[in-house]
C-alpha positions in Angstrom: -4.1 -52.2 10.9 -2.8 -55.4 9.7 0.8 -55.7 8.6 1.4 -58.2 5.7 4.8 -58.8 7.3 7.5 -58.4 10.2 9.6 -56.1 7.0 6.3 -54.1 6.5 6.0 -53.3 10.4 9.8 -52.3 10.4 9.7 -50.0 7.1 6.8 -48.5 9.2 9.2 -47.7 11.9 12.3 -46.9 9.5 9.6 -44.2 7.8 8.5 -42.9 11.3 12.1 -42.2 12.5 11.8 -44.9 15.3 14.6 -47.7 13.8 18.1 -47.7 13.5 19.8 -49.6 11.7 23.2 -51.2 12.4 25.3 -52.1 9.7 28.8 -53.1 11.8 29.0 -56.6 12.8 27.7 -56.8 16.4 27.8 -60.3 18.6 24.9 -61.8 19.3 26.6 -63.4 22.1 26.1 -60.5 24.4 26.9 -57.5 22.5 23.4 -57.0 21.2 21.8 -57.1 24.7 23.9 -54.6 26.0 23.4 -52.6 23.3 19.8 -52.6 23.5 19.8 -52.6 27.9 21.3 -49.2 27.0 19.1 -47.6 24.1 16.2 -49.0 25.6 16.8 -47.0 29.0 17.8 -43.8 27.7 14.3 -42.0 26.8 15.1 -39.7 24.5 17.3 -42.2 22.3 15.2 -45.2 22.5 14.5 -46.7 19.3 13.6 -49.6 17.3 17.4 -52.0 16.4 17.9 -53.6 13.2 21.5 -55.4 13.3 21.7 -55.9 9.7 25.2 -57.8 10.4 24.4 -60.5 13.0 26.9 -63.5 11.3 24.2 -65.1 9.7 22.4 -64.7 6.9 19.1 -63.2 9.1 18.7 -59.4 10.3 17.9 -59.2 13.8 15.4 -57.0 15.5 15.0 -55.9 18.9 13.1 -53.0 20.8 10.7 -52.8 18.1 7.9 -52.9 20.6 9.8 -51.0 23.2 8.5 -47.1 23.4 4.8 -46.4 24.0 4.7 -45.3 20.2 5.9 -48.4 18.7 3.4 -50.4 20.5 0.6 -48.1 19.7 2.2 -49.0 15.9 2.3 -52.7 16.6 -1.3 -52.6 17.3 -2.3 -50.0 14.5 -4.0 -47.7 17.3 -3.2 -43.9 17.7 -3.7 -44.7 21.6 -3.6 -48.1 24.0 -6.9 -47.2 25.5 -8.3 -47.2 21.8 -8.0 -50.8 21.9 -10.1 -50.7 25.4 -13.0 -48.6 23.7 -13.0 -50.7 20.6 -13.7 -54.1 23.1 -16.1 -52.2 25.1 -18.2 -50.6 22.5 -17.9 -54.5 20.9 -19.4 -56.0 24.5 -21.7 -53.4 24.7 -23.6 -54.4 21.4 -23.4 -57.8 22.0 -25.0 -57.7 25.4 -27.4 -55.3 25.2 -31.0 -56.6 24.9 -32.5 -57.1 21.8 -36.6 -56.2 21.8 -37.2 -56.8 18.5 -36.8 -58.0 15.3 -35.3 -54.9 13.6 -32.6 -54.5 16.7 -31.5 -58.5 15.9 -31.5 -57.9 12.5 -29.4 -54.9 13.6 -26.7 -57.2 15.2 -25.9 -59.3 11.9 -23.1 -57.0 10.8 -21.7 -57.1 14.1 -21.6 -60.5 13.9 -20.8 -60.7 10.7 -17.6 -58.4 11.7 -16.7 -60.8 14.3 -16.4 -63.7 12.1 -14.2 -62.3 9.8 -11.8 -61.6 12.8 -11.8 -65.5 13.3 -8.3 -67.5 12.2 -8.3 -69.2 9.2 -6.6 -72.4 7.8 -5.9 -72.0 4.3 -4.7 -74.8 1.5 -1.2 -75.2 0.5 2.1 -73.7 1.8 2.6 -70.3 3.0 5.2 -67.7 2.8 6.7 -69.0 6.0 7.5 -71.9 4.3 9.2 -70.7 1.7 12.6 -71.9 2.4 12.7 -75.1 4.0 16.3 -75.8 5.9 17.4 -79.2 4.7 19.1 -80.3 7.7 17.6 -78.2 10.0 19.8 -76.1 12.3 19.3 -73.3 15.0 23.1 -72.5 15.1 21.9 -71.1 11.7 19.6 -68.4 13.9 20.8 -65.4 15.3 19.9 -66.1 18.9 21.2 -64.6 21.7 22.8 -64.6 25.2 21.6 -62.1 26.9 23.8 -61.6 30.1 26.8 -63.6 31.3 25.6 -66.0 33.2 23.0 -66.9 31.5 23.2 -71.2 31.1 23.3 -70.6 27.3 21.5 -68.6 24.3 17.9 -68.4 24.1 15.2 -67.9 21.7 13.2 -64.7 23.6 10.1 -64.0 21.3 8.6 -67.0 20.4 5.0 -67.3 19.8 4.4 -71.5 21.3 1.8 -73.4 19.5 0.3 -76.5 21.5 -3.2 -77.8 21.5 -5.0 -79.8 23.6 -5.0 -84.2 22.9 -8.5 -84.1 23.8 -10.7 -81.3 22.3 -7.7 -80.2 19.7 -8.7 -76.3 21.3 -5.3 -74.5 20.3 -2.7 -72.3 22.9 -0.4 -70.0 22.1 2.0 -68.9 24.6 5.7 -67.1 24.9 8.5 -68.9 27.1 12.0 -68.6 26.6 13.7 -71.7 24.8 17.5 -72.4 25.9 19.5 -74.1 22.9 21.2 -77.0 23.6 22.2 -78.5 20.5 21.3 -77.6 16.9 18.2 -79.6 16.5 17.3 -79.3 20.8 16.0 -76.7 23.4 13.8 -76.6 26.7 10.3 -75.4 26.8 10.5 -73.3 29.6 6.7 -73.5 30.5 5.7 -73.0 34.1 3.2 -75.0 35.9 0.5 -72.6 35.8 0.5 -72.2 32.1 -1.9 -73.9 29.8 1.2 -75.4 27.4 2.1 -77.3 30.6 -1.4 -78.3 31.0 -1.0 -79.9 27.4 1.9 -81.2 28.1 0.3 -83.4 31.2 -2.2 -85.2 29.1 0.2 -85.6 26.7 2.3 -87.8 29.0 -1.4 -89.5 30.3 -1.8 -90.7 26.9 1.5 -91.5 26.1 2.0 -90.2 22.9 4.5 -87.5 22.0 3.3 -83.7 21.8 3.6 -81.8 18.6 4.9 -78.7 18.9 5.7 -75.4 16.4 7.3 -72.1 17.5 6.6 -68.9 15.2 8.8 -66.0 15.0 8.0 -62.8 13.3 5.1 -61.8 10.5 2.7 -58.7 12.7 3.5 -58.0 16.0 0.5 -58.3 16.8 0.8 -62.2 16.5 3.8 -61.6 19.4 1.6 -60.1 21.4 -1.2 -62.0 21.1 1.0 -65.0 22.3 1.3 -62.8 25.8 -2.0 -62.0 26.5 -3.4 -63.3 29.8 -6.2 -64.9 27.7 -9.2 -67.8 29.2 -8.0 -70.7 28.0 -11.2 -71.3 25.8 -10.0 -68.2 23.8 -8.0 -68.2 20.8 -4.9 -65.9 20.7 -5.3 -65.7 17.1 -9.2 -64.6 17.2 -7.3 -61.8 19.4 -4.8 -61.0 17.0 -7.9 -61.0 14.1 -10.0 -58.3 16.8 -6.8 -56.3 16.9 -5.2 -55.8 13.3 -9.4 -55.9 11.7 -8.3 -58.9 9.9 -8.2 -62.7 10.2 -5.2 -64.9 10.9 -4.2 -67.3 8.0 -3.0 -70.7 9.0 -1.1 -73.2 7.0 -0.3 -77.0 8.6 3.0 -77.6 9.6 5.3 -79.8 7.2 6.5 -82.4 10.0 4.0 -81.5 12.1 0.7 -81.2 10.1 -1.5 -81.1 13.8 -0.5 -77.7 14.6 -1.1 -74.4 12.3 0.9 -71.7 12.3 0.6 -67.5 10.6 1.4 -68.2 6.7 3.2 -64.9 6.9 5.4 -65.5 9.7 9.0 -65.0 9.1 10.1 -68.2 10.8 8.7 -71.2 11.6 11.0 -73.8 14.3 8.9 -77.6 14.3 9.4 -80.2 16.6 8.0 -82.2 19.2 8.3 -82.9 23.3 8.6 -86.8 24.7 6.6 -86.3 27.7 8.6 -89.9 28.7 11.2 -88.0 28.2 13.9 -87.4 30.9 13.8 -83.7 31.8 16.4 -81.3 30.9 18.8 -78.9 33.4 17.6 -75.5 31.9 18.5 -71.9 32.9 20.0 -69.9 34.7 17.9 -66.8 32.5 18.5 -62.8 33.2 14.7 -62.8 33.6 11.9 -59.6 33.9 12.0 -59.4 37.4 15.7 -57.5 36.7 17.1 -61.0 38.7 18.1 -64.6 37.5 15.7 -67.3 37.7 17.5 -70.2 38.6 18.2 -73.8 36.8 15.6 -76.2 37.1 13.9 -79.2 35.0 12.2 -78.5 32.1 11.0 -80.8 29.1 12.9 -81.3 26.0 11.8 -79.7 22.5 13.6 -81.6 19.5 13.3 -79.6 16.5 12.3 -81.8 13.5 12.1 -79.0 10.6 13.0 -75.0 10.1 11.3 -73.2 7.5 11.2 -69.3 6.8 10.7 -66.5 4.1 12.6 -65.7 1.8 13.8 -62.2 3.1 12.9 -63.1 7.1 14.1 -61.5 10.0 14.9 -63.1 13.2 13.0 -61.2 16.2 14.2 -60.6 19.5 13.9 -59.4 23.1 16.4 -58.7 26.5 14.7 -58.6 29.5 16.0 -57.5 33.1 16.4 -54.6 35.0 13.0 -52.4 34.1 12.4 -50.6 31.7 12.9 -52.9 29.0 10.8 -53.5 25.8 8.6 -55.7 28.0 7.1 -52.9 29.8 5.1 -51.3 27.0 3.8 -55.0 26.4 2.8 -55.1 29.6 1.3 -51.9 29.5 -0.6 -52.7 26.9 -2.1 -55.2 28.3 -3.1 -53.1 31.1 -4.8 -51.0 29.2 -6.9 -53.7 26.5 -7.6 -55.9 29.3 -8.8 -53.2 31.8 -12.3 -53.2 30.0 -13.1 -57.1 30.4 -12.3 -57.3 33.4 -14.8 -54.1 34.6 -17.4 -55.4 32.1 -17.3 -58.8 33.9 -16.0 -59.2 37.2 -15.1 -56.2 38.9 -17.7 -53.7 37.4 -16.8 -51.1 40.1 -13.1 -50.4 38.8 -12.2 -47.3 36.8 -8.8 -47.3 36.0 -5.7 -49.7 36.6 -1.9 -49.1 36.5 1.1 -52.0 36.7 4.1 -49.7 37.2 7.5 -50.8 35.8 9.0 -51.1 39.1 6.4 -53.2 40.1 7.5 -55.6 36.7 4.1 -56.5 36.3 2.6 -59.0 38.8 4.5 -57.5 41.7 2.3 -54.0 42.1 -0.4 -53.1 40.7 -2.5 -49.4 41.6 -6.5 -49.8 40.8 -8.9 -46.8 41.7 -12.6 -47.9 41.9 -15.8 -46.0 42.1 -16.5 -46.6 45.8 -20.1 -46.6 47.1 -20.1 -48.9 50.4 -18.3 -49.8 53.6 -16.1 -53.1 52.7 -16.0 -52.8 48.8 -12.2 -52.2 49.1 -12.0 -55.7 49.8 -14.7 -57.0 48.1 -12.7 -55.8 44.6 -9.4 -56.9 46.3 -10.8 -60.7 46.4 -12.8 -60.5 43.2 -8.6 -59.2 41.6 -6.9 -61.6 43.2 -9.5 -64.4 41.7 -9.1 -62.7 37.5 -6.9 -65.1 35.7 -3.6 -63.8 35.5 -4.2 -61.4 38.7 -3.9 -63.9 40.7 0.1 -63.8 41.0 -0.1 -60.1 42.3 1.6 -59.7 45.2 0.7 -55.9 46.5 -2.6 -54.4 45.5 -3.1 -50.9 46.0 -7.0 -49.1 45.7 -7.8 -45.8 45.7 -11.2 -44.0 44.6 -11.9 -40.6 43.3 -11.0 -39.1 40.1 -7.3 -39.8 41.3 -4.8 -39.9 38.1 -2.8 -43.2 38.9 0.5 -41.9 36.6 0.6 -38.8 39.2 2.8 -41.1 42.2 3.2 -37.6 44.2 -0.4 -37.3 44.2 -1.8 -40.3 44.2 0.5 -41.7 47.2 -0.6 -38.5 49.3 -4.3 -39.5 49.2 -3.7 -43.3 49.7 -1.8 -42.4 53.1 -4.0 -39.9 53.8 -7.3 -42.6 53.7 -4.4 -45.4 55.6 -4.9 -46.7 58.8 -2.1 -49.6 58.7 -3.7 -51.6 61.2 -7.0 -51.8 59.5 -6.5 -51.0 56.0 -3.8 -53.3 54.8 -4.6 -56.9 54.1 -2.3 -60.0 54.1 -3.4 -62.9 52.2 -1.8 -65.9 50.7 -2.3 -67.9 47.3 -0.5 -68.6 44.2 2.4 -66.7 43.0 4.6 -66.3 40.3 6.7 -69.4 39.7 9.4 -66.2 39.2 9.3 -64.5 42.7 12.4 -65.5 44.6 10.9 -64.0 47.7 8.2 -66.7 48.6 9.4 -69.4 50.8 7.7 -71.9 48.4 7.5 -72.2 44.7 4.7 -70.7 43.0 2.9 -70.5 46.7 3.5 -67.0 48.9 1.8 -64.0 50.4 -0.1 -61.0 49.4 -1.2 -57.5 50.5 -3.6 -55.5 49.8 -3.3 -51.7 50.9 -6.9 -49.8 50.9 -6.0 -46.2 50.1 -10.0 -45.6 49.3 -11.7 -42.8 51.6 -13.6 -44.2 54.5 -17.2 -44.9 55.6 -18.0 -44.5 58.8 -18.4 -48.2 59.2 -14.6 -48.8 58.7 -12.9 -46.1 60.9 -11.9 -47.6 63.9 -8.9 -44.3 65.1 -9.4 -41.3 64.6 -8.0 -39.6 61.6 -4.9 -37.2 62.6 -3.4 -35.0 59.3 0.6 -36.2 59.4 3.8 -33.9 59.6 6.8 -35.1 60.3 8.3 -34.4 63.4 10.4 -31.3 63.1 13.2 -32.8 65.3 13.3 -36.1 62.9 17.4 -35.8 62.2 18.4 -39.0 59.4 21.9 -38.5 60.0 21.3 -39.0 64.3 19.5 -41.6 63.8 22.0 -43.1 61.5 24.9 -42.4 63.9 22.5 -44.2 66.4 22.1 -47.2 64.4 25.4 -47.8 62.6 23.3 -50.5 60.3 21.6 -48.5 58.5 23.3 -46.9 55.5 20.7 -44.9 53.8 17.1 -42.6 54.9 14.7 -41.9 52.5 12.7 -38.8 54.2 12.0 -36.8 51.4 8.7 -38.0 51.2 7.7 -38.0 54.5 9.1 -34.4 54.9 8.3 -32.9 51.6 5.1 -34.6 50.3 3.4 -35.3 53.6 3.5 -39.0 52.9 4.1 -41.4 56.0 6.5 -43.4 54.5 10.4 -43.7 55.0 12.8 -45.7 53.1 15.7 -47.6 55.0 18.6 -49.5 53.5 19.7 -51.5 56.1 22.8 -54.2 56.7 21.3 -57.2 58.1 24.2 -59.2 60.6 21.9 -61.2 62.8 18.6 -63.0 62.8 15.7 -61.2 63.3 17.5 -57.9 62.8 15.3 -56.1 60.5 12.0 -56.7 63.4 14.3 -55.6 65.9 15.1 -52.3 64.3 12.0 -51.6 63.5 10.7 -51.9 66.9 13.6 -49.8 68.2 12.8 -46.9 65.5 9.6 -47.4 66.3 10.4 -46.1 69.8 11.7 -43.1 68.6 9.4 -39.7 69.4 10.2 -38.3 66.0 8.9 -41.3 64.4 5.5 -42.2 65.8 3.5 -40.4 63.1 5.2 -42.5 60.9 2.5 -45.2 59.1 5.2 -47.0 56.8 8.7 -48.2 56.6 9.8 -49.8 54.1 13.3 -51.9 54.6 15.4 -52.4 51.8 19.3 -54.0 51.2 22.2 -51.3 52.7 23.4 -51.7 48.8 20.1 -49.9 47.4 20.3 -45.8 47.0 17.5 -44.9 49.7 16.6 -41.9 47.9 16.5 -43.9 44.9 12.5 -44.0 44.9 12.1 -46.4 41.6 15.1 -48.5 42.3 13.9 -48.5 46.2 10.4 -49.7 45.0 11.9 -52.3 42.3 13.9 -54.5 45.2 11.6 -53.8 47.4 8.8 -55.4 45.1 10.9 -58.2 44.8 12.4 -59.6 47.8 9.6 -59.0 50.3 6.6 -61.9 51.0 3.7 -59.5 52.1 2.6 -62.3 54.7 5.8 -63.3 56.3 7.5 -60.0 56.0 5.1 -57.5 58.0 5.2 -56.4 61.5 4.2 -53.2 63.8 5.3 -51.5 66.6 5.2 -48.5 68.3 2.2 -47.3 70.6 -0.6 -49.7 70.0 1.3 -51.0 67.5 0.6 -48.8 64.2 3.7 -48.6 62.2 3.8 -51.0 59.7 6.7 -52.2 58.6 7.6 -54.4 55.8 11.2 -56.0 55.0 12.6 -55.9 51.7 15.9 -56.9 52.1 17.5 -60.3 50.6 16.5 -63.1 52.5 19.2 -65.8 53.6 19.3 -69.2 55.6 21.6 -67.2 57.9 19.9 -64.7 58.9 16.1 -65.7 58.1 16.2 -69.3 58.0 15.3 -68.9 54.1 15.8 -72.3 52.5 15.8 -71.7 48.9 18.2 -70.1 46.6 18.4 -66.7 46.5 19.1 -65.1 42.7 21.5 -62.0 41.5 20.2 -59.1 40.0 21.5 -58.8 36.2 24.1 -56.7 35.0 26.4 -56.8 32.0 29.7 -58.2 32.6 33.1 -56.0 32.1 34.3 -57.4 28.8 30.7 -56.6 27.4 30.5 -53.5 28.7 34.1 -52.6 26.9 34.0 -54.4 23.3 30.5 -52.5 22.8 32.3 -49.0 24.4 35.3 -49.8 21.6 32.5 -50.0 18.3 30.2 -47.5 19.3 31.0 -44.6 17.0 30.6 -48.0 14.2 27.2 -47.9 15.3 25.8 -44.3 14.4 23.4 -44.3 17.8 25.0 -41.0 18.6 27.2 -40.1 21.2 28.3 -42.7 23.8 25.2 -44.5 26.1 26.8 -45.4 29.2 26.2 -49.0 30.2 23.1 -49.1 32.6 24.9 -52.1 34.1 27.6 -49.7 35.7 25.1 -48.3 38.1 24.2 -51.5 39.7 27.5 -53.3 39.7 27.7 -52.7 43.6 24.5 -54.1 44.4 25.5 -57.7 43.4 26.4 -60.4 45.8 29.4 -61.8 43.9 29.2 -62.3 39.8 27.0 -65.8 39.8 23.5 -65.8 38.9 22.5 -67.4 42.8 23.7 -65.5 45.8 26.1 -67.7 47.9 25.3 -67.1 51.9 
């Protein structure tokens, strides 16, 4: 389904009872954020924001992506995996062999189907352009500041269009934009991304780069601009496959190289120097649920601002999961599950990126096992898929396993685990984003093979686990005076050979050491896991255990056994200092919402007709920041 218009998708949500609107006058300096951290985590209230009030003359909209519902309406789909069977009965036609005539005749309305899906640039000006700002200026826009300490406001849902000097192909990608003066932001893109690929010949040829930012018209144009595409495919032949229509282009006005959606809401042109000195950009409350810190980033000089007559400004928070990022992220779990079986991993059935995980940092596949070693042949053939290759823990299993069942799914995996032979430590690029690696962009990765095994892979014999009967958390936390929390419930419950520590590092190398001296312990020997996180983090808290844990641990460098012949793995989550780990690089805060915030929205909630009072989701994880800045002093 195509949507002629951003105001069209949200009078779809308005008539579905999935958008509130917010008449009061709310901040975008902060206020709106919070307001959406807190709708956006409570399940049974989350909805689709309007703020109809934002202190200029353009409505703002956030969360409208942000429930599995609304993103099924984004894409006009009923179900994700709709989208997956849609691309996989399209590859299926395509490929299949042709023997005659009749079946190639056959193909032409296939084909014919496909090119209407292709973008178009149409004559004239479109309804983007409208309005054209005379002296254009972004302090005209309702952007926001997220969380306190962020370095500024930024622009969070723009769709980036760059091409290449050379061939002209076109990129569209999302990164954040920082404001720094009315007419000036960064382009916060990372080294891995194809804009900054642009950007490189660019500043070979020494000749300014053209840039244009689109906000609004379909959502399906926002999240075509996310899609871990090839780079020799067009985000907007995506958008065309998703919403059965093309894309119309129209050329920019100061800008006429790039093309942009005639129906988006608002268009920002400019350009980037490459010559340019760099600017000092960030710090941003960021996915991962922590700040990414400052660093240099090209300047984007805004040379015109043009927009519909009735456009709304759209927006996203990001941080501490879930946020509205998830179901993006979900979705494109489930549309890009099918190309990647249908090409290079032909043996996977299923895949699953759970929130805690935010995105690259976990990810569960089952596979349709059928030889000794083809755990790790799918594990390398992942880790070498585009965009896979930032994951940092892979998990397989195989079976008919359902990988939203965790209690389930986690019994067979350590059922089928033998932690000396099964789990995999590797190295290779990373997520410029993940604080934990000891270099930028550069750090380690494991794979854990939960699949059942041949006979060619068992090397010990398989013993069913129980916990010890005589395991006592509270004597062994007497024991060891560090450890402020014991997560046994799974190991005691479930029959899962796991536990959870939170632990208060005071020396170097105190995490090994512990482990080797649990490890020791008679009531702990059946144990195959253990999993150290900071003494701030609930133990028993299983999805905020597994969201730090994802985060602060380098597979490679932060794995070790003990115990008899050395078969308890364990794996340190904790924050990593120069003290205590000889950790050079800066080590961010997690996010939360600063006091003032948290109070002004308390004051105008009733104002806002959301219902009864949302308690701030910051309040919970106030205690586990080091200090209020966005980097962690030692």
């Amino acid at each position: 389904m195509a949507y002629k218009s951003l105001e069209a998708f949200i009078e779809a949500l308005d008539k579905a009872g999935e958008l509130v609107r917010i008449q009061t006058f709310v901040d975008p300096v902060l206020e709106i954020a919070e307001i959406a951290d807190r709708v956006s985590k409570t399940p049974d209230r989350n909805k689709a924001l309007l703020f109809e009030n934002t202190g200029t003359e353009f409505p703002l909209l956030i969360n409208g992506m942000g429930s599995e519902k609304r993103m099924c309406m984004a894409l006009g789909v009923n179900d994700l995996d709709d989208v997956a069977r849609d691309i996989e009965n399209l590859l299926k036609t395509m490929s299949a062999p042709k023997n005659g005539l009749l079946e190639k005749l056959a193909m032409l309305p296939q084909l014919s189907k496909f090119a209407s899906w292709m973008p178009k640039v149409v004559s004239g000006h479109g309804a983007c352009q409208e309005v054209v700002m005379q002296n254009p200026d972004l302090s005209k826009l309702p952007i926001l500041k997220c969380w306190p300490k962020d370095g500024g406001r930024f622009i969070t849902l723009p769709a980036i269009h760059t091409k290449d000097p050379l061939n002209g192909t076109r990129n569209i990608g999302m990164y954040r934009m920082q404001v720094f003066t009315d007419t000036m932001t960064a382009m916060h893109w990372h080294k891995h991304k194809v804009s900054a690929r642009h950007y490189n010949e660019y500043k070979k040829l020494n000749k300014k780069m053209p840039v244009a930012v689109a906000l609004g018209g379909d959502p399906v144009y926002t999240y075509a601009a996310t899609a871990p595409l090839p780079e020799n495919v067009d985000e907007y032949m995506l958008a065309g496959f998703l919403r059965k229509k093309r894309v119309e282009l129209v050329k920019c006005i100061t800008q006429p190289e790039i093309e942009v959606p005639a129906d988006a809401d608002i268009i920002i042109e400019g350009y980037v120097d490459p010559n340019e000195e760099l600017i000092w950009e960030g710090p941003f409350g960021d996915h991962t649920g922590y700040y990414s810190l400052p660093d240099w980033y090209p300047r984007f000089h805004v040379t015109a601002i043009t927009h519909k007559k009735k456009a709304v400004y759209p927006a996203t928070i990001v941080g501490i999961p879930p946020q509205e990022d998830a179901w993006i992220g979900k979705a494109t779990e489930r549309i890009f599950l099918t190309p990647m079986k249908m090409t290079m991993v032909p043996e996977i059935k299923d895949m699953n990126m759970p929130v805690e995980g935010v995105f690259h940092n976990l990810v569960i596949a089952s596979i349709n096992k059928e030889y000794a070693g083809q755990g790790q042949k799918v594990m390398n053939a992942m880790w070498g898929a585009g965009q896979m290759m930032f994951n940092k823990i892979l998990v397989l299993t195989d079976g008919n396993k359902d990988l939203n069942d965790y209690k389930s799914l986690a019994q067979y995996v350590f059922n089928n685990l033998d932690p000396v032979t099964d789990v995999y430590f590797s190295q290779g690029p990373m997520d410029v984003l993940d604080h934990s690696c000891s270099k930028l962009g550069f750090g380690g990765k494991m794979c854990i093979d939960g699949t059942k095994k041949w006979e060619e892979e068992i090397v010990h014999p398989h013993i069913p686990f129980s916990l010890a009967p005589a395991f006592d958390k509270a004597k062994i936390m007497q024991q060891y005076p560090e450890i402020k929390g014991i997560n046994d419930k799974l190991a005691r419950d479930w029959q899962i050979a796991v536990l959870f520590v939170a632990v208060e590092k005071n020396r170097q190398g105190h995490v090994l050491e512990l482990h080797r001296q649990l490890c020791e312990e008679a009531t702990v020997q059946n144990i195959k896991m253990i999993l150290y996180v900071e003494h701030t983090v609930h133990a028993d808290d299983i999805a905020d255990v597994l969201w730090r844990f994802c985060n602060n641990m380098d597979p490679r460098r932060d794995h070790f056994f003990a115990g008899a012949n050395n078969q308890v793995l364990g794996l340190d989550g904790t924050r990593k200092t120069k003290k205590f780990d000889n950790f050079d690089r800066p080590w961010p805060n997690i996010i939360a919402a600063d006091e003032a915030t948290i109070k002004a929205v308390d004051a105008k909630w009733q104002e806002l007709h959301l219902g009864s009072l949302i308690t701030s989701p910051s309040l919970r994880y106030k205690h586990q920041m080091y200090g209020e800045e966005a980097e962690v002093e030692d």
